[in-house]
N, CA and C atoms as a LAMMPS dump frame, in Angstrom:
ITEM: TIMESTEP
0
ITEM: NUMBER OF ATOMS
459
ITEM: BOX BOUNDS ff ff ff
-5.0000000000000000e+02 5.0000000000000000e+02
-5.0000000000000000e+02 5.0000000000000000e+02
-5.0000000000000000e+02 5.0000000000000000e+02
ITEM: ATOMS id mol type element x y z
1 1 1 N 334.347 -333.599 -181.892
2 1 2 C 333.572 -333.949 -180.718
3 1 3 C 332.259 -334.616 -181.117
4 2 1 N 331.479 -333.948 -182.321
5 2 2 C 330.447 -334.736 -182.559
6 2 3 C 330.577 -336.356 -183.339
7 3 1 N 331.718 -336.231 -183.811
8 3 2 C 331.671 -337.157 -184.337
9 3 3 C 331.487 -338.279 -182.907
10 4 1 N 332.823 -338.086 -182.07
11 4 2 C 333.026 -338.869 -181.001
12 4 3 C 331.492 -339.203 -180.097
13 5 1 N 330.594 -338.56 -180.413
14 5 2 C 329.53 -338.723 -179.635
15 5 3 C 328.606 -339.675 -180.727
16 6 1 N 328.554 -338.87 -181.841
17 6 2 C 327.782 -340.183 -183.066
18 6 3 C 328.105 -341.909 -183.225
19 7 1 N 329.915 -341.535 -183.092
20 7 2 C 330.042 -342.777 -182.845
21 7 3 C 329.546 -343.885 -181.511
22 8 1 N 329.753 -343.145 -180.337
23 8 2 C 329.18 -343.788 -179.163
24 8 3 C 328.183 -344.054 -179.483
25 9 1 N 327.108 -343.377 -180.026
26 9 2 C 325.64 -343.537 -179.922
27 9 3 C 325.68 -345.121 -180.708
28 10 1 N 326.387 -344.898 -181.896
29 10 2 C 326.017 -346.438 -183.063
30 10 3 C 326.517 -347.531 -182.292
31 11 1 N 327.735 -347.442 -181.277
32 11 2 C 328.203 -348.417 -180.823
33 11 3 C 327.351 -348.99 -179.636
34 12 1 N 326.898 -347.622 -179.18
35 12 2 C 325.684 -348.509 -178.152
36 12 3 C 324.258 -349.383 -178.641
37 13 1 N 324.263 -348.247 -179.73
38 13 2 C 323.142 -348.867 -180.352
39 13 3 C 323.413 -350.442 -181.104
40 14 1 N 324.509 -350.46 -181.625
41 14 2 C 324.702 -351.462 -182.017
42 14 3 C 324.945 -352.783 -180.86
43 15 1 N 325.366 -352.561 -180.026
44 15 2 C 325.221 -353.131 -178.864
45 15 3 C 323.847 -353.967 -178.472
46 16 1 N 323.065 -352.725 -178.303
47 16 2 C 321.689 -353.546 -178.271
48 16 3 C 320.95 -354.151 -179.018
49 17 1 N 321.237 -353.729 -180.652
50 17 2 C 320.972 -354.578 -181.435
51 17 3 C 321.612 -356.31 -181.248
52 18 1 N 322.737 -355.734 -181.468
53 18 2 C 323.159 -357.544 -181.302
54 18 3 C 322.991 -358.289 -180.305
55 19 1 N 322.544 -357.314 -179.07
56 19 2 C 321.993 -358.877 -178.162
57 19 3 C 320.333 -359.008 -178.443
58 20 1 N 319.818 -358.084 -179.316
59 20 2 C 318.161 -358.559 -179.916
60 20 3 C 318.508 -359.341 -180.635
61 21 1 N 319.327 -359.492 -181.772
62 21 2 C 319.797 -360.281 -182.382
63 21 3 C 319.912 -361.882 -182.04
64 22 1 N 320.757 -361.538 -180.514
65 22 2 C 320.943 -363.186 -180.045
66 22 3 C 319.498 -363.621 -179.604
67 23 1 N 318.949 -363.022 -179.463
68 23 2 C 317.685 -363.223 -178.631
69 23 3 C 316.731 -363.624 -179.667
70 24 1 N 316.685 -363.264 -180.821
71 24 2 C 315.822 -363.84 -182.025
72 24 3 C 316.196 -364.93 -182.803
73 25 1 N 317.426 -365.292 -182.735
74 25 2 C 318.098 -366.195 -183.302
75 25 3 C 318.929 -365.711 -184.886
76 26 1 N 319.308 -366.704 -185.336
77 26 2 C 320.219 -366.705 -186.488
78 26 3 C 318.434 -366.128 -187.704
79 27 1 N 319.428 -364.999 -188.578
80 27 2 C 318.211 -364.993 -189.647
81 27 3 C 318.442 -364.977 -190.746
82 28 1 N 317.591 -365.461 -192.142
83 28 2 C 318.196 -365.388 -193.204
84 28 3 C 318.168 -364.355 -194.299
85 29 1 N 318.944 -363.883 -195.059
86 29 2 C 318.915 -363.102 -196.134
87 29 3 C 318.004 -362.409 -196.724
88 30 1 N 317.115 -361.156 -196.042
89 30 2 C 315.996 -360.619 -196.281
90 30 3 C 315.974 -359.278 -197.072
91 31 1 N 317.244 -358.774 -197.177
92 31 2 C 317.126 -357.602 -198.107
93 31 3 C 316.972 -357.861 -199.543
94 32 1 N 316.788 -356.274 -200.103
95 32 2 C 316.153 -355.853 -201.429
96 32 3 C 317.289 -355.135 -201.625
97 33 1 N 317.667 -354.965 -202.931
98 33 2 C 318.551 -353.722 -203.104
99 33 3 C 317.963 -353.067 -204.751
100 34 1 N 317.882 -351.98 -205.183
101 34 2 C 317.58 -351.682 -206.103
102 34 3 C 318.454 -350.425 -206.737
103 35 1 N 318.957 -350.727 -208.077
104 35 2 C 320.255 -349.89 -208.602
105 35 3 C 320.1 -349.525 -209.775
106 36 1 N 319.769 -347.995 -209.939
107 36 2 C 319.373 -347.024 -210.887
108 36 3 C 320.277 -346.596 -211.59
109 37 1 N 321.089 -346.785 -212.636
110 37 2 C 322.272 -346.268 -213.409
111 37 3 C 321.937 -345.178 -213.777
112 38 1 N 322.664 -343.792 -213.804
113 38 2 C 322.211 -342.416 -214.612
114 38 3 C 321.525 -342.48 -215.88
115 39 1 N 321.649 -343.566 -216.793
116 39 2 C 320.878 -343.707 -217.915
117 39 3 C 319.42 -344.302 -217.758
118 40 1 N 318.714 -344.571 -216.777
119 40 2 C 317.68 -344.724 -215.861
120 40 3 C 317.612 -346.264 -215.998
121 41 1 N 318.9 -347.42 -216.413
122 41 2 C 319.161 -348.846 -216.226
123 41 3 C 318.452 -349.3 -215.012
124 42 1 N 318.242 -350.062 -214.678
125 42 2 C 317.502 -350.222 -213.547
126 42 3 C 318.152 -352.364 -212.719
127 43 1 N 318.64 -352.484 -211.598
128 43 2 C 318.725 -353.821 -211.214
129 43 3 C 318.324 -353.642 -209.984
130 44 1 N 317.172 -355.144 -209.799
131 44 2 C 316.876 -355.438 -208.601
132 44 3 C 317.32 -356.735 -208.163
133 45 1 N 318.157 -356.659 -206.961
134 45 2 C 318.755 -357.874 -206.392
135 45 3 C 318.151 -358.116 -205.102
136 46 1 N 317.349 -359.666 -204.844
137 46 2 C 317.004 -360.015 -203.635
138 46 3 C 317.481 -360.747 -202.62
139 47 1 N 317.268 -361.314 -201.812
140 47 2 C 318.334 -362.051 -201
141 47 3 C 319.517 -361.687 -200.757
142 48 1 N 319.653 -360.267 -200.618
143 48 2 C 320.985 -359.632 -200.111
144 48 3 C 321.103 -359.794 -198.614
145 49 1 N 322.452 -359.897 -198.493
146 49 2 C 322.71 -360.485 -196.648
147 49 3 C 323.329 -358.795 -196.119
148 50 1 N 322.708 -358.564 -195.419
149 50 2 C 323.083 -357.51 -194.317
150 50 3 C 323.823 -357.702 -193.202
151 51 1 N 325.13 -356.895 -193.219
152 51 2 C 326.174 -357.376 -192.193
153 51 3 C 326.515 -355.829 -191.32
154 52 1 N 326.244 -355.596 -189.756
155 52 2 C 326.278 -354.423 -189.551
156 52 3 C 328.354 -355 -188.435
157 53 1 N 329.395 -354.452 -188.675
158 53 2 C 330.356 -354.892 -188.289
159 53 3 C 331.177 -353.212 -188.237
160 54 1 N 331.951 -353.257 -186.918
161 54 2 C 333.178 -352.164 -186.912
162 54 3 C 332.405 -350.746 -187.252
163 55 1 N 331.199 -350.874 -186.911
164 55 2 C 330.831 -349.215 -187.369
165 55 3 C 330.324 -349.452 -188.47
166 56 1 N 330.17 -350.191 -190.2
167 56 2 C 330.155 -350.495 -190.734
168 56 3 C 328.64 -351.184 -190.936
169 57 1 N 328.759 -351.011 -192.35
170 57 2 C 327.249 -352.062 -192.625
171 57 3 C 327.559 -352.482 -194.194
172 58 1 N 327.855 -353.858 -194.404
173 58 2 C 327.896 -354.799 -195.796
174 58 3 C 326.714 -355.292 -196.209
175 59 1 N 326.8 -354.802 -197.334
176 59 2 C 325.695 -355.339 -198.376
177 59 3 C 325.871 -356.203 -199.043
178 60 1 N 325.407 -357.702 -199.388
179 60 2 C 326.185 -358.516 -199.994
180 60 3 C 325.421 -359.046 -200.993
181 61 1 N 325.412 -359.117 -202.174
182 61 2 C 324.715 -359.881 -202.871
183 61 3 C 324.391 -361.596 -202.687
184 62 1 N 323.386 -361.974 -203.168
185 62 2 C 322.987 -363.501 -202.47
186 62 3 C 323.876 -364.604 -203.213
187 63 1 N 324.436 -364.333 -204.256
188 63 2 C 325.857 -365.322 -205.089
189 63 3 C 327.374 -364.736 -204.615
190 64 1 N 327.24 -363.701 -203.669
191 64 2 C 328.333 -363.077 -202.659
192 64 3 C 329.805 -363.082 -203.682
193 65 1 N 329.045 -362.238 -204.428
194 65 2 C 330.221 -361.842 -205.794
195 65 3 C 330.238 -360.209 -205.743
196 66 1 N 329.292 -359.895 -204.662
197 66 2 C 329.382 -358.246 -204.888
198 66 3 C 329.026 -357.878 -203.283
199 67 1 N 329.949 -357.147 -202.942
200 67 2 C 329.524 -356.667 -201.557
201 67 3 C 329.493 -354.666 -201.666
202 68 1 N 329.296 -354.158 -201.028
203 68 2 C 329.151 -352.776 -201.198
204 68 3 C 328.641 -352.276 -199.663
205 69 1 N 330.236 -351.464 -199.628
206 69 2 C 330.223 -351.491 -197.606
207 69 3 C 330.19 -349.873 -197.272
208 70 1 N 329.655 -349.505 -196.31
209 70 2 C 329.178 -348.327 -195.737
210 70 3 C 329.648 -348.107 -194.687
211 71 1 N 330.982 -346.978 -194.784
212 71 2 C 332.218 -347.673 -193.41
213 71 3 C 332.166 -346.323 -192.982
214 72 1 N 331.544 -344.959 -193.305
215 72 2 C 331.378 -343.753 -192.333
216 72 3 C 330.393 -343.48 -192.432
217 73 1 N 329.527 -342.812 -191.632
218 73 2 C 328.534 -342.23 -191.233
219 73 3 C 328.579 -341.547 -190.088
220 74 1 N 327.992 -340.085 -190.05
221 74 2 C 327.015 -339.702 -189.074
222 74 3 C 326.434 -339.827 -188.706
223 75 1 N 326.196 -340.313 -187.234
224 75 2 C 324.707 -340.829 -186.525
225 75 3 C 323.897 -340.185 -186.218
226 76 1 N 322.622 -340.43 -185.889
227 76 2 C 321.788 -339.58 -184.661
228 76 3 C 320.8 -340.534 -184.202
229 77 1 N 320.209 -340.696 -182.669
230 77 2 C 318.895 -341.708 -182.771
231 77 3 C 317.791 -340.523 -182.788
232 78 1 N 317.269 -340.798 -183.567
233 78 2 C 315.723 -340.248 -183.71
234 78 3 C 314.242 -341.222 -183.168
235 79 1 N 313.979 -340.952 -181.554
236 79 2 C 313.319 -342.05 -180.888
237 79 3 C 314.125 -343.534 -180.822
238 80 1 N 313.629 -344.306 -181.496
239 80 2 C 313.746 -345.316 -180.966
240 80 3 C 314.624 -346.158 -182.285
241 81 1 N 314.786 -344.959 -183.097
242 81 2 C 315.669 -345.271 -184.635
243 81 3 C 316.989 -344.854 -184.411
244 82 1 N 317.752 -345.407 -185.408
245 82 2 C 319.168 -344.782 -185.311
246 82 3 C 318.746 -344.108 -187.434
247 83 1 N 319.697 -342.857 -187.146
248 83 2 C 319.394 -342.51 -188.645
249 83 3 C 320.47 -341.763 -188.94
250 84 1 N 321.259 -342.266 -190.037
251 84 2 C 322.794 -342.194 -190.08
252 84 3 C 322.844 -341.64 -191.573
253 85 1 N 323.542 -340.624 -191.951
254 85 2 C 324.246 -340.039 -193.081
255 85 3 C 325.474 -340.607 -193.522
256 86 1 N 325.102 -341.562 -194.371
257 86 2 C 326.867 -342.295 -194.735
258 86 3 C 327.655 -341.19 -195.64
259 87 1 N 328.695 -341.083 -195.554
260 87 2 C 329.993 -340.682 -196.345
261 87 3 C 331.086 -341.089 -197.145
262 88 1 N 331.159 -342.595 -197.117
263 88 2 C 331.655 -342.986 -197.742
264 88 3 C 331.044 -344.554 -198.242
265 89 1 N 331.322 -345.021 -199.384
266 89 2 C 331.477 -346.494 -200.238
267 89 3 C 332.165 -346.698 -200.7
268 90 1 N 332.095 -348.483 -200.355
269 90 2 C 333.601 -349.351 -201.042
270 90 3 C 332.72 -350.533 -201.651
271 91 1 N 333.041 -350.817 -203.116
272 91 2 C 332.496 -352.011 -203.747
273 91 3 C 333.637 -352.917 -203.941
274 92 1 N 333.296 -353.528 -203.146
275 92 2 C 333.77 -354.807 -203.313
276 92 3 C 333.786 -356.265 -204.253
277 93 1 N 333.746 -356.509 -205.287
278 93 2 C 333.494 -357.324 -206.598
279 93 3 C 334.885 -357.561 -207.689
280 94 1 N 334.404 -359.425 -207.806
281 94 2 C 335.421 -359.649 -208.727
282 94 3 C 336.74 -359.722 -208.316
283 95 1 N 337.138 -359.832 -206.984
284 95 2 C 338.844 -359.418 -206.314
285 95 3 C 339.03 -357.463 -206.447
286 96 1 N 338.663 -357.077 -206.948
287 96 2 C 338.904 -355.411 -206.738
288 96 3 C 337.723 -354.451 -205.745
289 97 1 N 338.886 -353.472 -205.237
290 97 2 C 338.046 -352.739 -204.463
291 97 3 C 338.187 -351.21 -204.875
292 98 1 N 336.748 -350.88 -205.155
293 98 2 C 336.425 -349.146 -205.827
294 98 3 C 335.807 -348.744 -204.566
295 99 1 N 336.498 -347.206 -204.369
296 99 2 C 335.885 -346.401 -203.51
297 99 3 C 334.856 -345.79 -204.854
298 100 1 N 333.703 -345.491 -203.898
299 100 2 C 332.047 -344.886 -204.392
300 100 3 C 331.913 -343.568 -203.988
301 101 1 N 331.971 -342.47 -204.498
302 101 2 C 331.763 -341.703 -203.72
303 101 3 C 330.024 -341.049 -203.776
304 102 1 N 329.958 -340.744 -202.989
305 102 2 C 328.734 -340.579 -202.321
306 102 3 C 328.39 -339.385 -202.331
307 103 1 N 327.313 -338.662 -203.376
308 103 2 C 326.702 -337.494 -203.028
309 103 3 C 325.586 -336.906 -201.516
310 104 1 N 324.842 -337.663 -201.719
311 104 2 C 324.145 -338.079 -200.505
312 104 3 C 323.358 -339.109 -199.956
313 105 1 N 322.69 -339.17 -198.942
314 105 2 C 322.327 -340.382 -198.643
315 105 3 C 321.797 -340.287 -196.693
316 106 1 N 320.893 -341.24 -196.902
317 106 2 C 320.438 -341.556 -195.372
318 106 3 C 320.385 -342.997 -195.612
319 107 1 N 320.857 -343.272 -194.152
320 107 2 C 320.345 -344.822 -193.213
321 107 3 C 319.341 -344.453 -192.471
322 108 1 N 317.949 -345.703 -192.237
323 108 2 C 317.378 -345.821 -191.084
324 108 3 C 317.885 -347.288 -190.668
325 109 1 N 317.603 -347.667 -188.958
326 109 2 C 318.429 -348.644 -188.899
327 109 3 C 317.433 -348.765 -187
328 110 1 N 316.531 -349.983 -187.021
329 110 2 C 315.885 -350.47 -185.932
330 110 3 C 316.187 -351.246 -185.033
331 111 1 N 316.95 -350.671 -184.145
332 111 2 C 317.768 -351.536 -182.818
333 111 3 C 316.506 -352.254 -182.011
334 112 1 N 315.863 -352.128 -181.946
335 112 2 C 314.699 -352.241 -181.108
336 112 3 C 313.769 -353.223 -181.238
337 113 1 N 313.168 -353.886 -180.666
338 113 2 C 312.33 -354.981 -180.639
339 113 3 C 311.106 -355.554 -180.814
340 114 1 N 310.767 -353.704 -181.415
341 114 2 C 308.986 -353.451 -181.899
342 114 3 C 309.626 -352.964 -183.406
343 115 1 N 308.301 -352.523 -184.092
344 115 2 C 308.174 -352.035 -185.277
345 115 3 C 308.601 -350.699 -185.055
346 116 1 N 308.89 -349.707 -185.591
347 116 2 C 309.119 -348.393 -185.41
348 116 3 C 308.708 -347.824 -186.407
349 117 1 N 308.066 -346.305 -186.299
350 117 2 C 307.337 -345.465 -187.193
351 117 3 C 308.294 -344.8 -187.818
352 118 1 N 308.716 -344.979 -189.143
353 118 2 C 309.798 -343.199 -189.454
354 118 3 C 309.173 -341.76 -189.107
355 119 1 N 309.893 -340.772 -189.027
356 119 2 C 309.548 -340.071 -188.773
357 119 3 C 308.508 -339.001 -189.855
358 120 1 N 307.389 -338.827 -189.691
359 120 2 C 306.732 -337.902 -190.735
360 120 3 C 306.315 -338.608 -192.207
361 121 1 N 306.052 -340.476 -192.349
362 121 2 C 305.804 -341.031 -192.669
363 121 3 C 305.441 -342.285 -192.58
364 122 1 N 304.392 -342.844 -193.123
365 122 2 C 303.554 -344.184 -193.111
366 122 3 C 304.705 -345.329 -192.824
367 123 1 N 305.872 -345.207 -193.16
368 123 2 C 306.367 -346.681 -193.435
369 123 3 C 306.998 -346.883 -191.745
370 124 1 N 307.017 -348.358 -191.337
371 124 2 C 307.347 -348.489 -190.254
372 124 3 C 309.02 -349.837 -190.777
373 125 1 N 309.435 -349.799 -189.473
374 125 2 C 310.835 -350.549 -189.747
375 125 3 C 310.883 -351.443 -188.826
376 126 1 N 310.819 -352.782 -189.042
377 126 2 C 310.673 -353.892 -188.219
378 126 3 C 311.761 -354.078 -187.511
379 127 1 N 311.933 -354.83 -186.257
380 127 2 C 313.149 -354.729 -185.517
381 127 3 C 314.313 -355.323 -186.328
382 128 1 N 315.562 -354.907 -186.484
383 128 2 C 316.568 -355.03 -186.689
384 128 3 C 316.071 -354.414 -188.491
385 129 1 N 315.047 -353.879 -188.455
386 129 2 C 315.314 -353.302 -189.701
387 129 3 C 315.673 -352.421 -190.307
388 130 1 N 316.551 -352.343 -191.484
389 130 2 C 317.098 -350.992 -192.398
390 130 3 C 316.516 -350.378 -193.478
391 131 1 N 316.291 -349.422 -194.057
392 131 2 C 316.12 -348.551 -194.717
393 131 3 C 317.073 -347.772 -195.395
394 132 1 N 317.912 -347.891 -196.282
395 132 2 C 318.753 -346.832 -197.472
396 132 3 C 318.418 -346.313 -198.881
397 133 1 N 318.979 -345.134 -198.493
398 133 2 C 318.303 -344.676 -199.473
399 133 3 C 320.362 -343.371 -200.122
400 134 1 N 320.649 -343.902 -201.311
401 134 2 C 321.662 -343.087 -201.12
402 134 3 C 321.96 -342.998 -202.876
403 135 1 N 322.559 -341.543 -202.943
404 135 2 C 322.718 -341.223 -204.462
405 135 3 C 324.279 -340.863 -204.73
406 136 1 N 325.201 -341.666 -205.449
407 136 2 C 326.321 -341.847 -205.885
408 136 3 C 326.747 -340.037 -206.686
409 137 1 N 328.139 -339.801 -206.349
410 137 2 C 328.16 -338.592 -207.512
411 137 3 C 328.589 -338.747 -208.642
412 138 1 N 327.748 -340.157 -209.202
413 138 2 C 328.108 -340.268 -211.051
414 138 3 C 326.652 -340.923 -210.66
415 139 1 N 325.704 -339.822 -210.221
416 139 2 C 324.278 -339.997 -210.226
417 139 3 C 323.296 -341.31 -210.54
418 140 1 N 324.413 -342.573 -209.757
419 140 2 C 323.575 -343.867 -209.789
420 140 3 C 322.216 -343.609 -208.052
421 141 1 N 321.463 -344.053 -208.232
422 141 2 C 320.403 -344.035 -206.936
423 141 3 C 320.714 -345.709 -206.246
424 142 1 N 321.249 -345.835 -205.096
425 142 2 C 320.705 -347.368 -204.44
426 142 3 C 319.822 -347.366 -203.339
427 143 1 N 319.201 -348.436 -203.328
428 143 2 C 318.132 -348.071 -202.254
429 143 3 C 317.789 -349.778 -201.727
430 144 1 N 317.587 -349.502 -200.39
431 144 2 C 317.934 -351.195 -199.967
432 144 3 C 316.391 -350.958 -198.657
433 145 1 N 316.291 -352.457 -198.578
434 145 2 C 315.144 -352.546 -198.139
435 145 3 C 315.254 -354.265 -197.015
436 146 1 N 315.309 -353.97 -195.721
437 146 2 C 315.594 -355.542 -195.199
438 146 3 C 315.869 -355.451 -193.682
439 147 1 N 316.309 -356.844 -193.24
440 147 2 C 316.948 -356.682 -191.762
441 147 3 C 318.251 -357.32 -191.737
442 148 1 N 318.716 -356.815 -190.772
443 148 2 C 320.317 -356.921 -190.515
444 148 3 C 320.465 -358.506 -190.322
445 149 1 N 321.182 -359.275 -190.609
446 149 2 C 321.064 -360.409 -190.78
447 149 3 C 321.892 -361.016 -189.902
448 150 1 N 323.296 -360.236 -189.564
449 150 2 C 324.571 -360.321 -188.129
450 150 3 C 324.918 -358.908 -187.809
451 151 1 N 325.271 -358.891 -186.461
452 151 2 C 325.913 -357.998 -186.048
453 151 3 C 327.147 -358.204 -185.251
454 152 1 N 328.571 -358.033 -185.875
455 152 2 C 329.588 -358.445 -185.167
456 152 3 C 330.384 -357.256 -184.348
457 153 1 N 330.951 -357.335 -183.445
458 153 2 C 331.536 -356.722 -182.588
459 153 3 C 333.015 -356.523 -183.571
């Protein structure tokens, strides 16, 4: 049952995102992604394209040789945020696809048309903007930083 209600919530929410979306126009490639290997390796990739689709949210690298998709989550809106617990990853790279599994992790995610405050901290999230923050269980850290770039039905 909760799930069935989490999902409504993203689908509405996502809803209103994508007609802010139409309303701002086409945008380009504004995320950050940053990827901590257990040996404390460290890659930062910019110009990642954010794709929020089917429930779903794709991460794509900017030479679109690596995508890395976020296809469950738990929702909740917190005010005027949506803030989602993903459960699962799929990397996409090279023609092969690896499931990721996921120790833990949060989405923030700004449907809305102002800036928004997180909750119980300084940082604010510009409209259509995301926030991830999620730790792999072969203890890699990713953490992404940007705005949704499409939202498809």
């Amino acid at each position: 049952m909760k799930a069935r209600i989490a999902v409504r919530v993203l689908a509405s929410v996502a809803l209103a995102a994508a007609l802010s979306a139409v309303t701002c126009g086409p945008a380009s490639a504004t995320g950050t992604v940053r990827i901590q290997q257990r040996d404390g390796a460290t890659k930062t990739y910019s110009s990642v394209r954010i794709v929020v689709f089917n429930e779903s949210m794709a991460i794509t690298s900017s030479d679109g040789q690596g995508t890395l998709i976020l296809g469950k989550a738990a929702c909740t809106k917190v005010g005027e945020l949506l803030r989602c617990i993903p459960y699962d990853a799929t990397l996409e790279q090279h023609g092969e696809v690896t499931h990721i599994p996921l120790k833990y992790g949060t989405v923030w995610f700004n449907p809305s048309d102002d800036n928004q405050q997180l909750s119980y901290s300084s940082t604010q999230l510009p409209p259509r903007g995301v926030l991830l923050s999620i730790q792999t269980k072969a203890g890699t850290y990713v953490s992404l930083t940007g705005i949704v770039d499409r939202i498809q039905k």
